[in-house]
C-alpha positions in Angstrom: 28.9 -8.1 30.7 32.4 -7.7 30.2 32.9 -8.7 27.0 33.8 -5.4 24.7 30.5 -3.7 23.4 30.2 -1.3 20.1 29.1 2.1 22.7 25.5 2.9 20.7 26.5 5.5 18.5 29.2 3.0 16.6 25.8 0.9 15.4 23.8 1.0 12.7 20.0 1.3 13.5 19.2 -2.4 13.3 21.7 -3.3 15.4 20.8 -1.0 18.1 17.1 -2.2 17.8 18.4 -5.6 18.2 20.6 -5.5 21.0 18.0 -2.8 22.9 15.4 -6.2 22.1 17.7 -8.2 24.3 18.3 -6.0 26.6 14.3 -5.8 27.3 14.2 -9.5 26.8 17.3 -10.0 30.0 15.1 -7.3 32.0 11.5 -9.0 32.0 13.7 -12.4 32.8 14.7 -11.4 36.0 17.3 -13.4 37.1 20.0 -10.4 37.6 21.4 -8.9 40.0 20.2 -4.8 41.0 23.3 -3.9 39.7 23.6 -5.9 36.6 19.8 -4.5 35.8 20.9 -1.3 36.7 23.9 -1.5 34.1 21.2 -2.9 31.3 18.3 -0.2 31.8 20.9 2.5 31.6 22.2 0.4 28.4 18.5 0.0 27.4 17.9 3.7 27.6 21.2 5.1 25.6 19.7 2.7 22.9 16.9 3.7 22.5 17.9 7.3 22.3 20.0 6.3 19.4 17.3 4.3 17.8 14.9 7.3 18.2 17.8 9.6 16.7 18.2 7.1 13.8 14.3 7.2 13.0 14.4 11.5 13.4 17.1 11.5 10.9 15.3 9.4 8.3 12.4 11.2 8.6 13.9 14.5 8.0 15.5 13.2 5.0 12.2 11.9 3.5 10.8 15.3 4.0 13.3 17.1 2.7 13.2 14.6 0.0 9.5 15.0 -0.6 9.7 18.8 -0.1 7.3 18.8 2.9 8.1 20.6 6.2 8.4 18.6 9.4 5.9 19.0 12.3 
C-alpha cells in the first residue's frame, strides 16, 4: 500500500464506493497481515463515511429541490 492514494474526500462518490468494494473484498480474503488489515478497515471506515456524506448531500438537494423537509 504504498503507492500514492486520492485521501477520500478528493473522490467523487463512485469512486469511493469502488475502492471501499475492494477494500471489503481484501478484508474477507484474508491473507494480510494485522497491520495491513488494520490500515484497510481504518481506510474502509473513512470511506464509507464519505460515501454516506455524498448520499446525505444528494438527498438534501432533492428535497430542497422538491420542496419537502428532511426527516
Amino acid at each position: 500500500m504504498a503507492e500514492k492514494r486520492s485521501t477520500p474526500e478528493e473522490l467523487g462518490y463512485e469512486a469511493a464506493r469502488d475502492e471501499l468494494i475492494e477494500v471489503v473484498r481484501r478484508l474477507e480474503a484474508g491473507g494480510v497481515t494485522l497491520e495491513e488489515s488494520l490500515a484497510l478497515w481504518e481506510r474502509g471506515e473513512h470511506l464509507a463515511t464519505v460515501c454516506q456524506q455524498w448520499l446525505d448531500g444528494a438527498r438534501r438537494r432533492l428535497e430542497e429541490a422538491r420542496g419537502t423537509p428532511g426527516d
